[in-house]
N, C-alpha and C positions, 0 to 999 in steps of 0.2 A: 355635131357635138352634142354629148349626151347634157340635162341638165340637171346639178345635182340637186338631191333630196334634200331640205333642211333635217331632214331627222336625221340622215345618216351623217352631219356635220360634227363634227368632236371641239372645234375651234368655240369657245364658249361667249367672243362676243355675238357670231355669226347668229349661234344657236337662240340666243335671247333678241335677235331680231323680230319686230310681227314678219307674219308668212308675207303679206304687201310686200316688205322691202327687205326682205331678203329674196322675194322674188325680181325683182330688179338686180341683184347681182347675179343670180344663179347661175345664167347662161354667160356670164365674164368669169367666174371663175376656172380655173386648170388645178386638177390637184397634180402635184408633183412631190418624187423624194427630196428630204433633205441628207445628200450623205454628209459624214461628217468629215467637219474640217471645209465643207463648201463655204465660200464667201458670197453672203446674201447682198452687202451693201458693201461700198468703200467707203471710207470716210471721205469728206468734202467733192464726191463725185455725185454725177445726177443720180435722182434716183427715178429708174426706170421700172419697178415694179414694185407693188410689196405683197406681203409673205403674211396670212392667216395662218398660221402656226396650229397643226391638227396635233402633230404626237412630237417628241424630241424635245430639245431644248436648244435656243439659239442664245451666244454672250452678244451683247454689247458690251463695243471695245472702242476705249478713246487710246490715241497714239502720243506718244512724246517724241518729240523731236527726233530723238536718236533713235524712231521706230520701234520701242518698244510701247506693247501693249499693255494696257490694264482693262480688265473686267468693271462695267461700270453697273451692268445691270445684266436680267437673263428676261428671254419671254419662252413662254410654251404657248400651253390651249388656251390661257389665259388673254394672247393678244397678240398685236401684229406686229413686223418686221417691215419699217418700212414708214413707221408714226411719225416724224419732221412733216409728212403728206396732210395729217390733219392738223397742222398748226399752218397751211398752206408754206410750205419751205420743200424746193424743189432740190436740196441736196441734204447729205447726212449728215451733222457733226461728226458722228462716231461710227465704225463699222459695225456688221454683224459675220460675225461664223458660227456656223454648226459646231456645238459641243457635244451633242447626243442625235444620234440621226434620227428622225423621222419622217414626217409627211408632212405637206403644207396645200392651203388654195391660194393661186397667185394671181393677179390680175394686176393688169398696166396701169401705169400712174393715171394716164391720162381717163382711162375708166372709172378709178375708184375716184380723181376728183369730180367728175357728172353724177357719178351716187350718190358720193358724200356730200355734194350740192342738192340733192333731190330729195332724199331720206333723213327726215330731224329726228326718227330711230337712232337710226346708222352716228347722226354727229352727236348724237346725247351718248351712247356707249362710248363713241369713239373719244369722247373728249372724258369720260369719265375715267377711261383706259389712260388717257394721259397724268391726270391727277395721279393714279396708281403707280404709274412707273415714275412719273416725279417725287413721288415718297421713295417707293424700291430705290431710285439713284442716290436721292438726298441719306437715305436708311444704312448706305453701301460705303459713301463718302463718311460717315459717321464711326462705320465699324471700323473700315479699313484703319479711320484714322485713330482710333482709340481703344481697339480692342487688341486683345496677345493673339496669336496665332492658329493657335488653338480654337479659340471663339470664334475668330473669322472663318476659319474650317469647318468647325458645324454649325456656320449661319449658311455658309455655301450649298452643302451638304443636304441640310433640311431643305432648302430651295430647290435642288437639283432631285432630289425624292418626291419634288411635291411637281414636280415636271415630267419623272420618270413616269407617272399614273400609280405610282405603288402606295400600296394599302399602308396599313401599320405597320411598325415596326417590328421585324423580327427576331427575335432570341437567339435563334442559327447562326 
């Protein structure tokens, strides 16, 4: 197994690792596609691996009873698929699926918890990662509930451009 470069890493917690502990993961990671519409997590099942998120964008989805889903949160380059692991919780509340395909590095639960125990790097992003998507969810629960339709659209939207990797906005 090849081991990867942190420069050619896109994944932007990976990237702000020191070289020390991102060398400790280097040789666990696998990059893999994400096509779209794959299910990275089920909701209340273990979780068996998670998903450094290089390019695309993955939803998190909590379920209602009646199996319908709702969007609670999204991640891209920004962070991982797979976070219940750094709050030490070995299943998901909420699933994830592919919304936009990309690439991801993946490594097994039981690896990234021996890193994430070894590297106070690794658990200072990683936990700071968490504070940000505990805004993102709490910021989503607030739109959802109080914004017209419209607004929610392009709160989405802007999220989803800012995952896509696209530049400004264009006039076209």
């Amino acid at each position: 197994m090849s081991q990867i470069k942190q420069s050619a890493v896109r994944n932007r917690l990976l990237a702000a690792l020191p070289p020390a502990d991102f060398g400790r993961l280097a040789n666990l990671l696998t990059p893999v596609s994400l096509p779209l519409k794959q299910v990275l997590l089920e909701a209340d099942e273990p979780i068996e691996v998670a998903y450094f998120v290089e390019t695309g964008m993955v939803s998190n989805l909590a379920y209602l009873v009646n199996g319908d889903a709702i969007e609670i949160g999204l991640t891209g380059s920004e962070g991982i698929v797979g976070a219940p692991l750094v709050l030490g919780v070995d299943t998901a509340p909420a699933g994830a699926l592919v919304q936009m395909e990309g690439t991801a590095l993946r490594i097994g639960a039981a690896a990234f918890r021996q890193v994430f125990n070894e590297s106070e790097a690794l658990r200072t992003w990683l936990l700071r990662y968490m504070q940000a998507l505990y805004t993102q969810v709490s910021q989503t629960a607030v739109c959802n509930g109080s914004h017209s339709l419209e607004e929610r659209l392009a709160r989405w939207l802007l999220m989803a451009h800012d995952r896509a990797g696209g530049g400004g906005i264009s006039s076209r």
